[in-house]
C-alpha positions in Angstrom: 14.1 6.7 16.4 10.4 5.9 17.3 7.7 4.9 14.9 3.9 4.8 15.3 2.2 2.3 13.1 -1.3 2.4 12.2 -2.9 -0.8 11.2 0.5 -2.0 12.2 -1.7 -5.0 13.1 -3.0 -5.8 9.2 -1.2 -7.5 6.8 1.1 -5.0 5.2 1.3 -3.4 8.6 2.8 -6.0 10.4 5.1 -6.6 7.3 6.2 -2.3 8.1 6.5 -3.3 11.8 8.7 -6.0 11.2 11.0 -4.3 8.9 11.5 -1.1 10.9 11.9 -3.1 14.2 14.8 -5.2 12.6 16.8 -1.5 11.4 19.8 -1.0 13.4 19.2 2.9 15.0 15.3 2.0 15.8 14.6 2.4 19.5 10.9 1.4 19.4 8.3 0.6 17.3 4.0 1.3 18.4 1.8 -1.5 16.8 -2.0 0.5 16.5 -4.8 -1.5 16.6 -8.5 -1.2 16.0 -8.6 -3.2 19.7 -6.3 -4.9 22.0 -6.6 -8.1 20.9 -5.6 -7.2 17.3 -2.4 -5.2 18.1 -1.1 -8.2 20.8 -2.1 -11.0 18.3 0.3 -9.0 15.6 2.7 -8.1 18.6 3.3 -12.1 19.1 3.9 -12.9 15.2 6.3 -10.0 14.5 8.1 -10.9 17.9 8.0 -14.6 16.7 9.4 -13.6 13.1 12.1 -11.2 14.4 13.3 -14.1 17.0 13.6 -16.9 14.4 15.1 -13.9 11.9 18.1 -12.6 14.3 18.5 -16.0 15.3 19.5 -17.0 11.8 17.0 -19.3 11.3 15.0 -17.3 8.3 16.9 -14.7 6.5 13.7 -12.9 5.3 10.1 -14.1 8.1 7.7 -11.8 7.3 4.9 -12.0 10.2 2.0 -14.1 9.4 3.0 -16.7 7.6 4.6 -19.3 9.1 4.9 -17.8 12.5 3.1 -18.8 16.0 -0.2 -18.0 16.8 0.3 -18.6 20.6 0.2 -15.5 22.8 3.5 -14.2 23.8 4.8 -12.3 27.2 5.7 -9.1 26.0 9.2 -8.6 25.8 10.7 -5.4 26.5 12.3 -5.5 23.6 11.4 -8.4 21.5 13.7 -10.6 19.4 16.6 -9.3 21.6 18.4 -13.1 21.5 21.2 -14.5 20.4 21.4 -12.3 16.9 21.1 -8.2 16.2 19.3 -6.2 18.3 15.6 -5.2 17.5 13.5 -2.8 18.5 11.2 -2.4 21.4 7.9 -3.3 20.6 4.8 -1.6 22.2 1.0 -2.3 21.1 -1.8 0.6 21.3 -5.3 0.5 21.0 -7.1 3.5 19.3 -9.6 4.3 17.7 -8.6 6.2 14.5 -11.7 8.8 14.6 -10.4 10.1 17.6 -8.7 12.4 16.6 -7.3 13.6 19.6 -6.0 10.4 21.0 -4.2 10.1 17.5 -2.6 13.4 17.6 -1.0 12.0 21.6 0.3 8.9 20.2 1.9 10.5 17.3 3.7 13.0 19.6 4.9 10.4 21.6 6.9 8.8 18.4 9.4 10.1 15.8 7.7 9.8 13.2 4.3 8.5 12.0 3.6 5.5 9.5 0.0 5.0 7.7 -0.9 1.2 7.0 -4.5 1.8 7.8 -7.1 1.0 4.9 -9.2 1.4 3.4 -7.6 4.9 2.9 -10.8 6.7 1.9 -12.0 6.8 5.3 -8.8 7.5 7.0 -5.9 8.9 5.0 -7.1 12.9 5.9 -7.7 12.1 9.1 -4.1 10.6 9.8 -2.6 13.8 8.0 -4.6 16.3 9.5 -3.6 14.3 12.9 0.0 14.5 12.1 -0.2 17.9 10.9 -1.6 19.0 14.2 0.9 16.8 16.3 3.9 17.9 13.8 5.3 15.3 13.2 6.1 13.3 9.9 3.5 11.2 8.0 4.6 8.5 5.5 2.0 6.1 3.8 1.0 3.4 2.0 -2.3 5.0 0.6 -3.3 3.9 -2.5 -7.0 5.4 -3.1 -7.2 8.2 -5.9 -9.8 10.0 -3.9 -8.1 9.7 -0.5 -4.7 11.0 -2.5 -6.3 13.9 -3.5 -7.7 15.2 0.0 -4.4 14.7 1.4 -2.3 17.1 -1.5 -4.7 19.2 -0.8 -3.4 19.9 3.0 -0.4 20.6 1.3 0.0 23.9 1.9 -1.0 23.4 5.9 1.5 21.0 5.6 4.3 23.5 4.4 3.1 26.6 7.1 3.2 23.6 9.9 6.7 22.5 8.6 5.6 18.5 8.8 6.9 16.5 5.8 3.8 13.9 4.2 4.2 11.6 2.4 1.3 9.8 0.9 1.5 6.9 -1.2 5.1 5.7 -0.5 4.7 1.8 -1.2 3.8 -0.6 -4.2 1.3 1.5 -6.1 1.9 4.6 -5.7 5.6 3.9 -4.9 7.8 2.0 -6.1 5.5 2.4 -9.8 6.3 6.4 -9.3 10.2 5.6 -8.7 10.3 3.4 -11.6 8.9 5.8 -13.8 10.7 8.5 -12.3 14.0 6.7 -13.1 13.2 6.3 -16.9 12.3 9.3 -17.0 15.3 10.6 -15.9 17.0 8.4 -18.8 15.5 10.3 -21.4 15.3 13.6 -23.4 11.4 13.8 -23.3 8.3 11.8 -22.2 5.5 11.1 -24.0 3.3 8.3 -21.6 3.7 6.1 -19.0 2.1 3.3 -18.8 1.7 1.1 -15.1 0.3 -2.0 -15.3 0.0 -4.3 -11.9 -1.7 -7.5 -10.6 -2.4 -9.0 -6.9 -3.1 -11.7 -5.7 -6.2 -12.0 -3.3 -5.2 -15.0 -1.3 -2.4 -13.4 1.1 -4.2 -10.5 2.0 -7.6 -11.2 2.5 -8.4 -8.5 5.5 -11.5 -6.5 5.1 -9.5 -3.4 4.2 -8.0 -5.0 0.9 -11.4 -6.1 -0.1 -13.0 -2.7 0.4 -10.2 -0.9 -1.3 -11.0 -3.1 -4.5 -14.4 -2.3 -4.6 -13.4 0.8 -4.2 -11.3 0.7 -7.0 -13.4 -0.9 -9.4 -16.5 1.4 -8.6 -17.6 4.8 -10.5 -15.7 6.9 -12.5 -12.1 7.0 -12.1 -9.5 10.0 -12.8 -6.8 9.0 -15.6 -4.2 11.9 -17.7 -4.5 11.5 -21.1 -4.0 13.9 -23.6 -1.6 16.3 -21.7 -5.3 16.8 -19.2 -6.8 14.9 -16.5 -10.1 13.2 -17.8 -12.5 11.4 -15.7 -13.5 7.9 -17.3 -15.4 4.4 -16.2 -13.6 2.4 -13.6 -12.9 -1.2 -15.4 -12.9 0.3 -19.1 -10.1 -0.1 -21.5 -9.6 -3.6 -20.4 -6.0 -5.2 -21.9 -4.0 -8.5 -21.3 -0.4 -7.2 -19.9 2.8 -9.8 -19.5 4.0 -9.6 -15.8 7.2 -11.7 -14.6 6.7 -15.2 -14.4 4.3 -17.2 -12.9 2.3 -14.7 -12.9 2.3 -14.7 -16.6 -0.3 -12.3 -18.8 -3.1 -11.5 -16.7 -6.2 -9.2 -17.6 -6.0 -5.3 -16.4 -8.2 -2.4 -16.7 -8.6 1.2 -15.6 -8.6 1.6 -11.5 -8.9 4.4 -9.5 -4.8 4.8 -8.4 -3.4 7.7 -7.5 -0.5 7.9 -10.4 -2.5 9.8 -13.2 -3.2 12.5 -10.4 0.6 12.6 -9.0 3.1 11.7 -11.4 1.9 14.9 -14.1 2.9 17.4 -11.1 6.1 16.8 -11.6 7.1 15.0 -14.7 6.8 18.0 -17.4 6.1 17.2 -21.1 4.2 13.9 -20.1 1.1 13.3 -22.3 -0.6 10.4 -20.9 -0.2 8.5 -17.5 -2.2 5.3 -17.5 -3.1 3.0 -14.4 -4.6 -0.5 -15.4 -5.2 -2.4 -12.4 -6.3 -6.6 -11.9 -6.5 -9.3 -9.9 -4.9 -12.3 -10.2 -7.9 -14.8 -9.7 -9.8 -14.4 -12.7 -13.3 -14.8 -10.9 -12.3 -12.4 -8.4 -11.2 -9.6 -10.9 -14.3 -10.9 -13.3 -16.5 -10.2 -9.6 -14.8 -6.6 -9.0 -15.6 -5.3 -12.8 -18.7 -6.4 -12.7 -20.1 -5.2 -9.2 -18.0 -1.8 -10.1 -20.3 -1.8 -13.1 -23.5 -2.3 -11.5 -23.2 0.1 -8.9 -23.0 -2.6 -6.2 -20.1 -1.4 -4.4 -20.5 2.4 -5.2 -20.4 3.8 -1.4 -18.9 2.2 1.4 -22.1 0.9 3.3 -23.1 -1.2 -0.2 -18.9 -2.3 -0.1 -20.0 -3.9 3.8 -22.9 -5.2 2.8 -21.1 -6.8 -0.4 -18.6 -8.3 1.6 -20.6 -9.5 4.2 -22.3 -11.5 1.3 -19.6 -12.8 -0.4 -16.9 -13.4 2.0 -18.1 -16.9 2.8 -17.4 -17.7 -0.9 -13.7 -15.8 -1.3 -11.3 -18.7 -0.1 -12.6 -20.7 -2.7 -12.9 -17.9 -5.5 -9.1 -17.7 -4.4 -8.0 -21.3 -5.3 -9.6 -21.0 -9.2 -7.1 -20.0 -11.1 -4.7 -19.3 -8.4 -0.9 -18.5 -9.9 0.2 -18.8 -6.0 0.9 -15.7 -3.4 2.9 -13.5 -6.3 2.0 -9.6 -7.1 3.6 -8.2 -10.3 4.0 -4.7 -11.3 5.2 -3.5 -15.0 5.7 0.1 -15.8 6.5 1.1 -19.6 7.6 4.7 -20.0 7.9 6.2 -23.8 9.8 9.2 -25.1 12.8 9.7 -26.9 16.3 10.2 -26.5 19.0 12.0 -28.7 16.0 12.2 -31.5 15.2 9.0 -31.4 12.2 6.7 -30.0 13.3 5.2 -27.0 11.2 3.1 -24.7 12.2 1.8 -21.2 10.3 -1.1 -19.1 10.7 -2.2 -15.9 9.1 -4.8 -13.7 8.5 -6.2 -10.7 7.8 -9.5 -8.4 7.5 -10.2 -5.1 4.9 -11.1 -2.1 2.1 -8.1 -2.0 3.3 -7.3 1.6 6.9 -6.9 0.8 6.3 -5.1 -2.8 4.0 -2.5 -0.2 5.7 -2.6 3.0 9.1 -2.7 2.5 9.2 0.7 0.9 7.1 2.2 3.2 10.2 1.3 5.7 11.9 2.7 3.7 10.4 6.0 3.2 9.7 6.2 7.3 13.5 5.5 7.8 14.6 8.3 5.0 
């Protein structure tokens, strides 16, 4: 199989690359790129991770950390060495607004992956592009707003005959599978209730940081009382327990797109909450607050704001810091054979593997 990744050259991205290209059955793998540079620079670290993983030397490399910086040839197919095959590697640069050089690429692959943020401005335009090139979508997109323009292409979707799927990695993801599978465990459902926490320090790229703003800005969309209800972003703010060391860390209401997707289809449920925090406890104290001024309500105020406080982020990151962890709890409630019954299941890993290894997944399946 082919796969087309875009913003294969980001953090979670490359983390999506890597994992496909390392799948027995892949032939190639695209890494998209805002420019050329971008796409090689993440060519040569996935290609670096993949050779020291097939080697043997690292069971698990994920691309960024740890690996070279130094340009590499490209290799026909890289990490083809002593170990398993990989996949070819190519690198593209395009432009994701046009539209018609996205709609080539994508006919030229298998099957088309989304790792491009923030997904406000691009998630439609990727599934309108694959619609048109008919071929299938899958995605990490984790924007309420962005979620909601792409269900409703739904039906254009269906006519076309091209399977999307939006929101296939940490949150939405793996929190909808989680809750799907408790839900499945019981006789009826009352609420669920998804809790998770990032850390800022290993994804620092411009898309996290507008997402988060993003997040934290407005009013958000939350199911409560068997009906959607539009409330503040950053209200209702709680202390939730996440595995250790992340420890209990502060959440509060974000605009994620499980109170508008997990209703569809789980019948009976009353309430579907979505607290959201970072880690950092300045950073998270920074998002609420600039949320709640109206300083990062549109996307030219999120450049402006992170022009301005970019200089100060790497050391925001170090206060507080509980190291490069992201944590994800979801509590669902009902009841089973008359009785209360509630089920809880959590989560712990890097942010890039918690996002991008299910994406992987989802493009593969």
């Amino acid at each position: 199989m082919r796969f087309v990744v875009f913003g294969g050259s980001g953090d979670m991205g490359r983390r999506a690359v890597f994992e496909l290209a390392r799948t027995p059955g892949v032939e190639r793998v695209t890494i998209v790129g805002s420019s050329e540079a971008s796409a090689s620079r993440a060519h040569a670290l996935i290609g670096h991770a993949l050779d020291e993983a097939l080697n043997g030397a690292l069971s698990e490399a994920p691309p960024g950390r740890g690996a070279t910086d130094e340009p590499a040839a490209r290799r026909g197919s890289a990490g083809k060495g002593a170990g398993a095959p990989a996949a070819d590697l190519a690198i593209a640069a395009v432009d994701a607004a046009d539209n018609e050089a996205v709609v080539r690429l994508m006919r030229e692959h298998d099957v088309a992956v989304g790792a491009l943020g923030p997904f406000y401005l691009y998630e439609e335009r990727l599934v309108r592009a694959a619609i048109k090139a008919r071929k299938p979508y899958v995605s990490i997109c984790d924007d309420a707003d962005a979620t909601a323009a792409a269900l409703s292409l739904d039906d254009q979707a269906r006519v076309a005959g091209v399977p999307i799927l939006t929101g296939m990695g940490w949150t939405p993801g793996l929190s909808n599978m989680l809750a799907l599978r408790a839900f499945r465990q019981m006789d009826s459902v009352d609420a669920i209730r998804i809790a998770w926490a990032g850390a800022s320090g290993p994804s620092p790229g411009p898309a996290v940081v507008f997402h988060t703003m993003h997040i934290f800005s407005g009013d958000i969309t939350t199911y409560a009382g068997g009906r959607y209800r539009r409330i503040p972003a950053g209200s209702e703010p709680e202390r939730v327990r996440f595995p250790d060391p992340l420890g209990e860390l502060p959440v509060c209401h974000v605009g994620h797109p499980e109170p508008l997707t997990l209703p569809r289809h789980l019948p009976g449920v009353k309430l579907v909450s979505l607290k959201g925090g970072v880690v950092e406890p300045l950073l998270h104290g920074l998002a609420a607050w600039t949320g709640r001024l109206g300083l990062t309500s549109t996307h030219g105020r999120r450049q402006f704001m992170s022009k301005l406080l970019r200089p100060f982020i790497p050391l925001l990151c170090r206060i507080g810091s509980r190291g490069h962890w992201a944590g994800l709890v979801v509590r669902v409630e009902g009841q089973k054979g008359g009785r209360p019954k509630v089920i809880e299941s959590a989560a712990l890993a890097t942010m890039d593997a918690l996002t991008s290894v299910p994406l992987a997944i989802g493009a593969l399946g």
